[in-house]
Each structure stands twice: as C-alpha cells, then as structure tokens.
The first five atom37 places (N, CA, C, CB, O) and aatype in JSON, in Angstrom:
{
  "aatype": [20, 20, 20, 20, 20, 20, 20, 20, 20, 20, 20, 20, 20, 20, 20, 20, 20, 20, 20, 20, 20, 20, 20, 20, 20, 20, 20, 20, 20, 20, 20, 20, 20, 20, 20, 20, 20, 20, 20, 20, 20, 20, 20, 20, 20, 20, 20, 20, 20, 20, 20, 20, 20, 20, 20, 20, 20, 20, 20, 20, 20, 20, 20, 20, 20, 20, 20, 20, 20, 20, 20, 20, 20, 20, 20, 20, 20, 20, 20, 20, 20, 20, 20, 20, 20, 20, 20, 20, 20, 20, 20, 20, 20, 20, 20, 20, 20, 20, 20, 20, 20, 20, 20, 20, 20, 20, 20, 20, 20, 20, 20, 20, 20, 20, 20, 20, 20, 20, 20, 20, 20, 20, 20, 20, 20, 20, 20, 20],
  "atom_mask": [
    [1, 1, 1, 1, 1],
    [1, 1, 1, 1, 1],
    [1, 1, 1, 1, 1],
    [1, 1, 1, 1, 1],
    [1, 1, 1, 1, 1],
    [1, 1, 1, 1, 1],
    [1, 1, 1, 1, 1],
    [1, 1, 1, 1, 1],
    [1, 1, 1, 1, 1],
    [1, 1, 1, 1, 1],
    [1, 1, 1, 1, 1],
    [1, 1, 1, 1, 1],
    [1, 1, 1, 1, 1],
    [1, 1, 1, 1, 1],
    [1, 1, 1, 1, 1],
    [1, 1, 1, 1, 1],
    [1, 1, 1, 1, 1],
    [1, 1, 1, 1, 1],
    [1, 1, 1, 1, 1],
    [1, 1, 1, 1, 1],
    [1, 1, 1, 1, 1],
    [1, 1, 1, 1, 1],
    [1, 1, 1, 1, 1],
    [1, 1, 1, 1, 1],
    [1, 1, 1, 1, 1],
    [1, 1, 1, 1, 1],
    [1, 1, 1, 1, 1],
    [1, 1, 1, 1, 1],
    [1, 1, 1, 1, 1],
    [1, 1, 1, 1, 1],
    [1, 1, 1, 1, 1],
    [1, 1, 1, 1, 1],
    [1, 1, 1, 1, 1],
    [1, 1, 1, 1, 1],
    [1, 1, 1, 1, 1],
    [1, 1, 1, 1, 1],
    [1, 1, 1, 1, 1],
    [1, 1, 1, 1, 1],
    [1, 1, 1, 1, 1],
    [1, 1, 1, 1, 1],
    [1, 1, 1, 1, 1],
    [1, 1, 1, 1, 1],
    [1, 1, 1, 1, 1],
    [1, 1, 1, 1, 1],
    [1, 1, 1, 1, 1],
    [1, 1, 1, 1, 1],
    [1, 1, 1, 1, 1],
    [1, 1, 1, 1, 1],
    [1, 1, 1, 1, 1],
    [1, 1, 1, 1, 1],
    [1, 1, 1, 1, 1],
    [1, 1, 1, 1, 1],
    [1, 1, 1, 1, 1],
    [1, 1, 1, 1, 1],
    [1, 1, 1, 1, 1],
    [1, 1, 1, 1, 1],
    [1, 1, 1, 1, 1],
    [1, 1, 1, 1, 1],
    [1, 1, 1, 1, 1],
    [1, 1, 1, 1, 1],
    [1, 1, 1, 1, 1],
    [1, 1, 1, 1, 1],
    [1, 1, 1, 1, 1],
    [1, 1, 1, 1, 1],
    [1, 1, 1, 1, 1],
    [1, 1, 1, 1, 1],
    [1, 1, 1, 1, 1],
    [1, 1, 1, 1, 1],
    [1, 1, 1, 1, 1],
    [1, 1, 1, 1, 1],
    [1, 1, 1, 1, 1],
    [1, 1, 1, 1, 1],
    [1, 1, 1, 1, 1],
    [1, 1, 1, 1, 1],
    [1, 1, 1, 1, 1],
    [1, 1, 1, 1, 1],
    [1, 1, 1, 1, 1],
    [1, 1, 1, 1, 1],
    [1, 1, 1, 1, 1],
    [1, 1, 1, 1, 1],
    [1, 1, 1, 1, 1],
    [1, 1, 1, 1, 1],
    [1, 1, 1, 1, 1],
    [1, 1, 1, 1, 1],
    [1, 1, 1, 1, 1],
    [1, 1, 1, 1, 1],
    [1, 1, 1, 1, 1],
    [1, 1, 1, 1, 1],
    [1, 1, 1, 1, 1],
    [1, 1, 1, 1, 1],
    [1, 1, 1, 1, 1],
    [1, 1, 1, 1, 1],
    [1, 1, 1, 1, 1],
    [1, 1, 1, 1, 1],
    [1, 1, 1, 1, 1],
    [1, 1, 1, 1, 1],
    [1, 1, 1, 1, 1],
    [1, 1, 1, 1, 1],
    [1, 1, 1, 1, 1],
    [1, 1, 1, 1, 1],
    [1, 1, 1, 1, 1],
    [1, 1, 1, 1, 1],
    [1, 1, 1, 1, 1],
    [1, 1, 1, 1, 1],
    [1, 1, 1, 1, 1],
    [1, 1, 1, 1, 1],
    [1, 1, 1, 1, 1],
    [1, 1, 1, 1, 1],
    [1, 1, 1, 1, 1],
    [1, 1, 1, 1, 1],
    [1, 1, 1, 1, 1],
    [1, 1, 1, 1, 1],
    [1, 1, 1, 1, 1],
    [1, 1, 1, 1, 1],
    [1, 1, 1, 1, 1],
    [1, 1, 1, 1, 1],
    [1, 1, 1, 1, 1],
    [1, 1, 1, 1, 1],
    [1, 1, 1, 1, 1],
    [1, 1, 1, 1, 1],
    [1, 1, 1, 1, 1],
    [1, 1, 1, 1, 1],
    [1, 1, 1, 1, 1],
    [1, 1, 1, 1, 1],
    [1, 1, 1, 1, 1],
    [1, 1, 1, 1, 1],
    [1, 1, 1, 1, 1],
    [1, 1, 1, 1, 1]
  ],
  "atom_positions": [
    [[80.73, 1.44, -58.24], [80.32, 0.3, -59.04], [78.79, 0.25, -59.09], [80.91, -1.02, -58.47], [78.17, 0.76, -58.16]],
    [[78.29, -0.2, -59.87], [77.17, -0.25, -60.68], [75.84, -1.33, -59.92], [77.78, -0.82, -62.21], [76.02, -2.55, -60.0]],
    [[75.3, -1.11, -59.61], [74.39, -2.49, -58.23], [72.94, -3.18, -58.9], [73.57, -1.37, -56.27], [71.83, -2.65, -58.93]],
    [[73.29, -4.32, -59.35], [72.23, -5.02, -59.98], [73.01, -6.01, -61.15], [71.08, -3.88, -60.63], [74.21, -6.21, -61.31]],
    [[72.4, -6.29, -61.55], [72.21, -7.18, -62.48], [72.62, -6.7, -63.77], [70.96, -7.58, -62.46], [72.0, -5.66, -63.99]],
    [[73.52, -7.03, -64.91], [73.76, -6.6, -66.13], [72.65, -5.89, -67.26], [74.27, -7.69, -66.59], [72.69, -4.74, -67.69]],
    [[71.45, -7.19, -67.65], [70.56, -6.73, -67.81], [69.84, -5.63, -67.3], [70.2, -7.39, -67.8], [69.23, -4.91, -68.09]],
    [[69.82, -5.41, -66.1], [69.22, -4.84, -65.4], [69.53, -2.82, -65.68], [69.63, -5.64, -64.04], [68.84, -1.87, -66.04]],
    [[70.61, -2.97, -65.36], [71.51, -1.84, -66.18], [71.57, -1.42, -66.74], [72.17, -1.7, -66.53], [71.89, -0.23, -66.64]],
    [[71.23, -2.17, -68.21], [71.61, -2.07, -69.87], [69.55, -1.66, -69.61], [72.53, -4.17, -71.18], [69.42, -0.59, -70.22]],
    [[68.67, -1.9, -69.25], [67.52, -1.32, -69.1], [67.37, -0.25, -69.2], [67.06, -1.49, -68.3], [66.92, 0.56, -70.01]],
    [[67.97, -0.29, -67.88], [67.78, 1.17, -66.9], [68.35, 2.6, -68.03], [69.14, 1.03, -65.09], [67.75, 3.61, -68.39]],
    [[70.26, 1.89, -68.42], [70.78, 2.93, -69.39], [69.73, 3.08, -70.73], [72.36, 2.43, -69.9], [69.72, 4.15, -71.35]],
    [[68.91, 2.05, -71.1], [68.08, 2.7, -72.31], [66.82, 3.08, -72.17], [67.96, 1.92, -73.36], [65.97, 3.12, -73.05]],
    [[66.7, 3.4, -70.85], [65.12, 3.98, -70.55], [65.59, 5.64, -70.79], [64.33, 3.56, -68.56], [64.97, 6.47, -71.45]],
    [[67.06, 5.87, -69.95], [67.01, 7.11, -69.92], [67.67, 8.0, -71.32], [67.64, 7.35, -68.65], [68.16, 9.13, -71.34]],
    [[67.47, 6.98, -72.47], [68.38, 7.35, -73.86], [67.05, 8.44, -74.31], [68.83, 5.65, -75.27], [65.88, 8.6, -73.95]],
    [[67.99, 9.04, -75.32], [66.82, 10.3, -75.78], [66.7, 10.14, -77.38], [67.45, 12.17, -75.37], [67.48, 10.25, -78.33]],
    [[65.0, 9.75, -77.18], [64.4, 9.08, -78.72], [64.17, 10.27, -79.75], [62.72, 8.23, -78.52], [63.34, 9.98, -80.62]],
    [[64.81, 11.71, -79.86], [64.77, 12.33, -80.78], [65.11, 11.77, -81.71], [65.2, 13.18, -80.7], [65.94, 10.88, -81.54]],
    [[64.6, 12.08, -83.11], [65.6, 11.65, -84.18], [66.26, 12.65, -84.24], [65.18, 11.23, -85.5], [65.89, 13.8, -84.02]],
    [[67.88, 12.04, -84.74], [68.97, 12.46, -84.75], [69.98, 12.41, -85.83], [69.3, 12.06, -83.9], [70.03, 11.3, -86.37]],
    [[70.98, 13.49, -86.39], [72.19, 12.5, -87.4], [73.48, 13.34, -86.79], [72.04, 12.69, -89.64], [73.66, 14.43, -86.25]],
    [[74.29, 12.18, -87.2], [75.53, 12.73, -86.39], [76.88, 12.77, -87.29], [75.82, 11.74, -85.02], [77.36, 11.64, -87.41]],
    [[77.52, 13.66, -87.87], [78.66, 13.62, -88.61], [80.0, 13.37, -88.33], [78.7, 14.5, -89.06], [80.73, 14.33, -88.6]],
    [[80.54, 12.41, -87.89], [81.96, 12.47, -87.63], [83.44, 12.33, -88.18], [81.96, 11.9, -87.0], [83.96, 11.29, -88.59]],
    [[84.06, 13.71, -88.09], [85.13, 13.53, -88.95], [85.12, 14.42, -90.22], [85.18, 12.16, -89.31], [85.53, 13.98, -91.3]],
    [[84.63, 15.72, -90.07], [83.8, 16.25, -90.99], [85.07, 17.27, -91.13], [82.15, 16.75, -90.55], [85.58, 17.64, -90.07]],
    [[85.49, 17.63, -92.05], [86.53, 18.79, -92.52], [86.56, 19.68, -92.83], [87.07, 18.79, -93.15], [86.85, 19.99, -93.99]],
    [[86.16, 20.79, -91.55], [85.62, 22.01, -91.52], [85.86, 22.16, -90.37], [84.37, 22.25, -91.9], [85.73, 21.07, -89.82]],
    [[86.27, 23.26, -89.37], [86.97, 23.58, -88.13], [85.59, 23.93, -87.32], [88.22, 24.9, -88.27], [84.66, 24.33, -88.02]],
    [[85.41, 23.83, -86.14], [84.19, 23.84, -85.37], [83.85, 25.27, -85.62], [84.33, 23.41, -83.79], [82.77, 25.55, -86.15]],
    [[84.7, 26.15, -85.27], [84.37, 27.6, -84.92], [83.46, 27.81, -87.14], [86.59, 28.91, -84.25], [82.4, 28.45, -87.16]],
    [[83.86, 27.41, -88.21], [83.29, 27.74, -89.07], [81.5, 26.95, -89.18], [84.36, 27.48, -90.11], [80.39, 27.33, -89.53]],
    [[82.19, 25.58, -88.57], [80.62, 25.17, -88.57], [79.81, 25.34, -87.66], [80.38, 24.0, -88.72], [78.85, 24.58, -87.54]],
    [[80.05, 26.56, -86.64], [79.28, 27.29, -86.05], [78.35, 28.05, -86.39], [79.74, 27.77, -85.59], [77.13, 28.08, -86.27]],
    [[79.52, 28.97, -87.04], [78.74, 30.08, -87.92], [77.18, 29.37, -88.95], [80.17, 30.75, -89.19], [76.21, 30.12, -89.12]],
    [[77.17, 28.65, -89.23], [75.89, 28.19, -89.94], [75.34, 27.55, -89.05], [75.95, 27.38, -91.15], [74.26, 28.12, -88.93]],
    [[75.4, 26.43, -88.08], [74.91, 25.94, -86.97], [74.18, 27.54, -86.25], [76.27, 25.06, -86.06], [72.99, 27.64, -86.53]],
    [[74.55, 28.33, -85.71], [73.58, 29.36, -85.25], [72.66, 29.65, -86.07], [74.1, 30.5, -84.95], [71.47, 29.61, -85.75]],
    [[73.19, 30.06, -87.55], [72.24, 30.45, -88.11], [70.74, 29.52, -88.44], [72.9, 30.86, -89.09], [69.75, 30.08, -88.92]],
    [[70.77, 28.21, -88.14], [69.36, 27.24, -88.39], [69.31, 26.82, -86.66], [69.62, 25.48, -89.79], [68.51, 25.93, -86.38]],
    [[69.9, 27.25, -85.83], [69.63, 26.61, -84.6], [68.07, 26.96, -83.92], [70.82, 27.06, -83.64], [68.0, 28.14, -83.59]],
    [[67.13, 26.36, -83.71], [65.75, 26.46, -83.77], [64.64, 26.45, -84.7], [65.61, 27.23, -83.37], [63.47, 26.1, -84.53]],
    [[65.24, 26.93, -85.72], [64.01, 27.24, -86.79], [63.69, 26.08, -87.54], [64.33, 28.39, -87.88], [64.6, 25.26, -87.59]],
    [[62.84, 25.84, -88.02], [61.82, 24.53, -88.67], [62.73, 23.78, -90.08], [59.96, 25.38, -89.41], [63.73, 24.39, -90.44]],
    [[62.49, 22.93, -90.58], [63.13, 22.15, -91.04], [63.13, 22.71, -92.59], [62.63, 20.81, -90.68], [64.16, 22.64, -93.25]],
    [[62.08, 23.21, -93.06], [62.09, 23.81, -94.53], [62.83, 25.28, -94.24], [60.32, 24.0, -95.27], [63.39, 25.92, -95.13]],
    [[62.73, 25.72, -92.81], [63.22, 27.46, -93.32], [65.03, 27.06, -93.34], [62.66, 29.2, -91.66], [65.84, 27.74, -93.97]],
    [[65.39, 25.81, -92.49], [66.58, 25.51, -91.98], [67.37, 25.56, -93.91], [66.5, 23.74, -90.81], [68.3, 26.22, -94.36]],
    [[66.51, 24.62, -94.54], [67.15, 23.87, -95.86], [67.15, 25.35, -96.89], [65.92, 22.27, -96.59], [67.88, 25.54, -97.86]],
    [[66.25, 26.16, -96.41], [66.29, 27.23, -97.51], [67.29, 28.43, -97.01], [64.7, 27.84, -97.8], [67.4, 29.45, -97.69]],
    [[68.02, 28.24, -95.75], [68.75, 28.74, -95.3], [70.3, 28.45, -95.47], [68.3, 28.69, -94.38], [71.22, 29.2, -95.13]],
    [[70.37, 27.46, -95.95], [71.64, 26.43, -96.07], [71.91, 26.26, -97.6], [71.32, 24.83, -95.33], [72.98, 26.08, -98.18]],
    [[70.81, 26.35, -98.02], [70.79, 26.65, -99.62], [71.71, 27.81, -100.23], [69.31, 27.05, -100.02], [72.55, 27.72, -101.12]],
    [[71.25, 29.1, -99.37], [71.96, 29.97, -100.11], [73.29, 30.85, -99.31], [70.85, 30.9, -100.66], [74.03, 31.79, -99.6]],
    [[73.09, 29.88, -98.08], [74.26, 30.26, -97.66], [76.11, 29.88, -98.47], [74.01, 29.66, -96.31], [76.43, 28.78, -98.93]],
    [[76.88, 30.91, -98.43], [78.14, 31.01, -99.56], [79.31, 30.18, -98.67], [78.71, 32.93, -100.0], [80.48, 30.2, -99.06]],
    [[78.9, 29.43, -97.41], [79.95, 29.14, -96.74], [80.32, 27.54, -96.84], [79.7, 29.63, -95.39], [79.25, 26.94, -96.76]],
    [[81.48, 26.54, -97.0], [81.38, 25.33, -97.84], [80.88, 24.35, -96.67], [82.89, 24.87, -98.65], [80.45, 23.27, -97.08]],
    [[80.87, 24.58, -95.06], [80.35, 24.05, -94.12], [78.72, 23.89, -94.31], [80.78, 24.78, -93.03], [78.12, 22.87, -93.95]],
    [[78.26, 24.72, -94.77], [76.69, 24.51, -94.85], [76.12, 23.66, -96.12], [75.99, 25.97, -94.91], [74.96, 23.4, -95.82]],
    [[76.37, 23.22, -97.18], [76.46, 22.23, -98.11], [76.83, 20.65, -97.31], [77.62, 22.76, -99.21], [76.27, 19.59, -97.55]],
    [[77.96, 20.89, -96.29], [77.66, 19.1, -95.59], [76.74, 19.42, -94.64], [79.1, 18.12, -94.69], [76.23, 18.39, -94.2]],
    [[76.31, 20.39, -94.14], [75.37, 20.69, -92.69], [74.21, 20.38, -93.45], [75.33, 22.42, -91.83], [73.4, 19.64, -92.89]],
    [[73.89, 20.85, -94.82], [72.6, 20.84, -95.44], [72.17, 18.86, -95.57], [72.81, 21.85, -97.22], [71.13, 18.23, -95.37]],
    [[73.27, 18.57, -95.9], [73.29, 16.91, -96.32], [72.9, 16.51, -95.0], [74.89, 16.1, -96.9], [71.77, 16.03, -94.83]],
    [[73.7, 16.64, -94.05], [73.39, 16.22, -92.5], [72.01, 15.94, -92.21], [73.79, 17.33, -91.49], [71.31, 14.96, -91.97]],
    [[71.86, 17.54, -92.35], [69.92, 17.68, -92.04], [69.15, 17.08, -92.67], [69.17, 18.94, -92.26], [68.06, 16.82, -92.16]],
    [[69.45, 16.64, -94.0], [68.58, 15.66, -94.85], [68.38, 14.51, -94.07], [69.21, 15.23, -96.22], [67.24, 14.12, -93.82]],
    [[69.6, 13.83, -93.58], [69.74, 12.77, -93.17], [68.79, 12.25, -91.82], [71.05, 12.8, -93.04], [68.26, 11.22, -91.43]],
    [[68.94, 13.75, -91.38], [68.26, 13.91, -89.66], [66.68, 13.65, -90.29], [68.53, 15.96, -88.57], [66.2, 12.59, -89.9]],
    [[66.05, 14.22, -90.94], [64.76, 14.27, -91.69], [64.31, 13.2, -92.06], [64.75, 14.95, -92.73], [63.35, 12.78, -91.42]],
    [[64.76, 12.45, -93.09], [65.1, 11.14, -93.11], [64.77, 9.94, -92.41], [66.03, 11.17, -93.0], [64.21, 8.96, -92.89]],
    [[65.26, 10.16, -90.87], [65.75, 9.36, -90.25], [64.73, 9.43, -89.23], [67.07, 9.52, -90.0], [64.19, 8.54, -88.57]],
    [[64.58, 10.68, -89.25], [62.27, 11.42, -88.38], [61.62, 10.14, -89.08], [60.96, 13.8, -89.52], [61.15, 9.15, -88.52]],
    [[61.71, 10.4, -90.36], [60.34, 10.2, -91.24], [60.36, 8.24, -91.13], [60.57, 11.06, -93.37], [59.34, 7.56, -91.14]],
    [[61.55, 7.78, -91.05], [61.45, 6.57, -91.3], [61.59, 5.44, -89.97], [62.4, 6.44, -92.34], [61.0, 4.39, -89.72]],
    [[62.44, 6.02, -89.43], [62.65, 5.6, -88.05], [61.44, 5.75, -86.86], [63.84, 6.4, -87.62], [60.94, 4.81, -86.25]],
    [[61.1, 7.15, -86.68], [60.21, 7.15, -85.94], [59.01, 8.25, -86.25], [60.83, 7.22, -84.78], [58.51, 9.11, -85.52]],
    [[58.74, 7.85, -87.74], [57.37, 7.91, -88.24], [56.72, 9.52, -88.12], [56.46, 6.78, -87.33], [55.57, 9.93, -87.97]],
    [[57.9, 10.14, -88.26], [57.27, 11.8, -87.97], [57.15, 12.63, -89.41], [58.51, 12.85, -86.85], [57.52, 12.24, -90.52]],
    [[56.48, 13.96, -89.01], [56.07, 14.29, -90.26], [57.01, 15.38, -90.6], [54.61, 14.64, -90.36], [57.28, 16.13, -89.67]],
    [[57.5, 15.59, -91.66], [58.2, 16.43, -91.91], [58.47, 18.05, -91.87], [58.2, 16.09, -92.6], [59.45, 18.79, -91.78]],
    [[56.63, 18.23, -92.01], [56.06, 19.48, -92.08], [56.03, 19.98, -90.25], [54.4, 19.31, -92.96], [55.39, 21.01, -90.03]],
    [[56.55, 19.42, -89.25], [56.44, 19.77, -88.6], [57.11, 19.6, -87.09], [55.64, 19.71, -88.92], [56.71, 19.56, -85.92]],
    [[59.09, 19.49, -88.25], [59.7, 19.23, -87.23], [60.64, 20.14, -87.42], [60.04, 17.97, -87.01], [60.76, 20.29, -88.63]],
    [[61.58, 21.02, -86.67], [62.13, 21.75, -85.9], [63.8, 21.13, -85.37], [61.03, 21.92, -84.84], [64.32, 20.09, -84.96]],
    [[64.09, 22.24, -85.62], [66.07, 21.79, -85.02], [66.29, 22.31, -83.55], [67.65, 22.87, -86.15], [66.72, 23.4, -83.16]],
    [[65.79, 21.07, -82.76], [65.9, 21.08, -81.18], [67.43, 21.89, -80.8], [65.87, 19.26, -80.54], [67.54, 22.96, -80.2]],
    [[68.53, 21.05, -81.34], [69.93, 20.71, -81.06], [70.38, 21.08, -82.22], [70.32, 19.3, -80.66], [69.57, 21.1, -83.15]],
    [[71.78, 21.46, -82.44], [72.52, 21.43, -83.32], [74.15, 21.71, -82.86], [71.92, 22.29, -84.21], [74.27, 22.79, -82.28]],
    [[75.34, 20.99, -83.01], [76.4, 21.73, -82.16], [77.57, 20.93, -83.01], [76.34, 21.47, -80.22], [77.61, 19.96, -83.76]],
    [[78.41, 21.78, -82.54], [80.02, 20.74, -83.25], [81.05, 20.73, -82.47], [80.85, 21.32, -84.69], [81.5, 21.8, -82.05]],
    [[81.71, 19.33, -82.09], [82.28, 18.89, -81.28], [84.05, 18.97, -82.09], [81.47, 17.47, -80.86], [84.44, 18.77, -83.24]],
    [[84.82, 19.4, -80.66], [86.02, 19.31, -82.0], [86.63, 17.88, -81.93], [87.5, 20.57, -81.82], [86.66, 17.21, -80.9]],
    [[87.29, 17.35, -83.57], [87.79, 16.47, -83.83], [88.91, 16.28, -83.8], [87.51, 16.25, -84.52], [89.46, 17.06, -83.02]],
    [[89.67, 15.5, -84.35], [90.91, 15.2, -84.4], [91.91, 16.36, -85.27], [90.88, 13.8, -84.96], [91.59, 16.87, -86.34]],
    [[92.58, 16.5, -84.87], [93.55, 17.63, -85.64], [94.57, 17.04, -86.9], [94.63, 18.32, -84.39], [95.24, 16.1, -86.47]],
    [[94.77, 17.25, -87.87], [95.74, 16.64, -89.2], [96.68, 17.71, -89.04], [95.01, 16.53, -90.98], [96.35, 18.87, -89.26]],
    [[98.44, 17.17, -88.47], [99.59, 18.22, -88.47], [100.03, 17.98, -89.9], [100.88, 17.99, -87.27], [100.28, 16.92, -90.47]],
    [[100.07, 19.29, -90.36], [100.89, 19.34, -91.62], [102.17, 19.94, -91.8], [100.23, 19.9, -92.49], [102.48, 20.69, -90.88]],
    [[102.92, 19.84, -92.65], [104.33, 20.71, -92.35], [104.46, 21.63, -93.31], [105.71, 19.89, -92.36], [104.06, 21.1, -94.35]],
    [[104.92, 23.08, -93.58], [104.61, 23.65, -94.68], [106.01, 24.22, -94.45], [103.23, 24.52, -94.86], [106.44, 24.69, -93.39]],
    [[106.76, 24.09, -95.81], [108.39, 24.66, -95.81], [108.86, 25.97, -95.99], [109.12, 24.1, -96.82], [108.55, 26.66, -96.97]],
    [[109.57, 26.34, -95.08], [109.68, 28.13, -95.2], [110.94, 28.76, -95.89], [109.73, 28.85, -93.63], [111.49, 28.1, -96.78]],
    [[111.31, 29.64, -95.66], [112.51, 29.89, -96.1], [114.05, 29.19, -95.0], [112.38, 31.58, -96.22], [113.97, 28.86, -93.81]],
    [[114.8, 29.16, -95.53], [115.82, 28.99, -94.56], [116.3, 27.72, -93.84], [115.5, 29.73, -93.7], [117.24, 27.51, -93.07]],
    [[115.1, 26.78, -94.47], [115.37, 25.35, -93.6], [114.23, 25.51, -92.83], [116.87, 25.16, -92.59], [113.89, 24.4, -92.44]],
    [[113.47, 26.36, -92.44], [112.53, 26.22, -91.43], [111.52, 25.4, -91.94], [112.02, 27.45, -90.96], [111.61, 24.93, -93.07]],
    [[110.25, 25.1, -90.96], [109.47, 24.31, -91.36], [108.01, 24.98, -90.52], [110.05, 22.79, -91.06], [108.19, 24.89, -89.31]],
    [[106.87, 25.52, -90.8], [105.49, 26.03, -90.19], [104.88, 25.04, -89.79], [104.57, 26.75, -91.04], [105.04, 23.99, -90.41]],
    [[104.33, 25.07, -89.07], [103.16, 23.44, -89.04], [101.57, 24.11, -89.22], [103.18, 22.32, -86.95], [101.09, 25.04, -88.59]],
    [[101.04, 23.42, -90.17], [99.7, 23.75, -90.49], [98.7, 22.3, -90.07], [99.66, 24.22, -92.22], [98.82, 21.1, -90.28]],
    [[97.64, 23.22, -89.35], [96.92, 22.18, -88.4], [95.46, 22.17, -88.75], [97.08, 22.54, -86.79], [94.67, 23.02, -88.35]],
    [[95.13, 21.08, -89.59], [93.86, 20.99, -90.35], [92.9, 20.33, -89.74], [93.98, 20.43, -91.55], [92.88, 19.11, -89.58]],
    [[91.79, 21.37, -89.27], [91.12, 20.61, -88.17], [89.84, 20.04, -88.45], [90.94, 21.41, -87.04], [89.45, 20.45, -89.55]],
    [[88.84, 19.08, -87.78], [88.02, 18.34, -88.1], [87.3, 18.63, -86.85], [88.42, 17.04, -88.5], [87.93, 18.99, -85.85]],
    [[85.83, 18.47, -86.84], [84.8, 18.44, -86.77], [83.86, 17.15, -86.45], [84.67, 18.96, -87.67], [83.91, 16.09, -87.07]],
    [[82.87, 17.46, -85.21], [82.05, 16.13, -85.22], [80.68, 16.88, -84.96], [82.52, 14.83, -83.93], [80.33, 17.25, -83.84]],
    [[80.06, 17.03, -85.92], [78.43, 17.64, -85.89], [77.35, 16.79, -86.15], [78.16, 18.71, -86.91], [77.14, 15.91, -86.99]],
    [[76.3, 17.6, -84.62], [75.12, 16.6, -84.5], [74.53, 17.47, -84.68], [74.72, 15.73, -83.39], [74.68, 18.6, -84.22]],
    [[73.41, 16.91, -85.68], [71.74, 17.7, -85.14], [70.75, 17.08, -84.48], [70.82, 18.15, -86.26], [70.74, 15.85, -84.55]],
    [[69.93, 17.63, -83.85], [68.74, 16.85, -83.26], [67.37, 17.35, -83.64], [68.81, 16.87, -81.75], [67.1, 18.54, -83.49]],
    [[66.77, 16.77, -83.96], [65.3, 17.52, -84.2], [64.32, 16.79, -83.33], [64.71, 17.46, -85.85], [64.52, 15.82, -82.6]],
    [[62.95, 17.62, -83.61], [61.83, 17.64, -81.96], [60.98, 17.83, -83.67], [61.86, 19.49, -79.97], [61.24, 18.11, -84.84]],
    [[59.76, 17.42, -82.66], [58.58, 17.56, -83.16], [57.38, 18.75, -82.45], [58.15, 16.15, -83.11], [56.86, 18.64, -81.34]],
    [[57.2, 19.68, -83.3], [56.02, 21.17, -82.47], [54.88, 20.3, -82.01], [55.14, 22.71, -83.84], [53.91, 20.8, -81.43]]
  ]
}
C-alpha cells in the first residue's frame, strides 16, 4: 500500500510522467507484426525524412502511421511549443489489440474462424 497522503501521490505519480510529445492510436486495423514493418522503417530518423518515408511506402499501415505522426507533430508544436525542424522519432511501437473472430464457411458444414486483428500504436518524439 501506497504511504502518504492522496495528493501527495497523485504528485509524486506526475513528477515521474514523461513530457515527450506523444500520439497514440488505439484500435487501429492492421495486425502489429504489419505495423512493424513500417514502424522500423522511421524508428529514429527525423520527422521530415520519417513523412517522406511513409509517403511512398506501398504498405496500407503506413498511410494511418503517416496520419499518426502528423498528429505527434502537431501536438510538439502546440502543446509543448517545439519546433518542427528539429524533432526526431524517440519511440515508436505497436501494442497488440483486441482480436475480431470471424467465421468463414467451408465445404461440408464446416466452419474456419478468421481472426482480424487490431493494433494500438504509439509514437513518441524528442527534440535534437
């Protein structure tokens, strides 16, 4: 159990919160292992090479990853006043989501189950 005071606590837990700006997607419909594959590919590199990377990538995960990152940028620039030209993808990762069972009908009476999976992707960005 927890020793002090409520306030006291709720302090302490937001001293040690982490003031990157951040955006977080949840529920996103794209299977982790695909929104990997583009998540590596911008994991570190700067915020314009990230968007020109996501641009011409052919995969349909990187079109919401691209929106994401807007959002993360965004959210630098307005929230906590950073400059655009000179922020960087600290973090980037995808958490798995909830699974959608589907039933798909076979021959014979049988029945397949098709399992449509979801996604919860964060980015984080830092400032150089």
């Amino acid at each position: 159990m927890a020793k002090g005071h409520r306030s006291q606590i709720k302090r302490e837990r937001n001293a040690q919160k982490d003031t990157r700006p951040s955006a977080k997607l949840s529920y996103a419909r794209v299977s982790v292992q695909k929104a990997c594959f583009v998540l590596d590919a911008i994991r570190g590199k700067d915020v314009k090479t990230a968007l020109a990377i996501l641009a011409y990538s052919p995969r349909y995960a990187s079109s919401v990853i691209e929106k994401l990152l807007k959002s993360a940028i965004a959210n630098a620039e307005n929230n906590n006043g950073l400059d655009a030209e000179n922020l960087y993808i600290a973090e980037c990762y995808a958490n798995k989501g909830p699974t959608m069972k589907r039933v798909r009908p076979r021959a014979q009476g049988r029945a397949y189950r098709i399992e449509k999976r979801m996604s919860h992707i964060t980015i984080v960005l830092d400032e150089r």
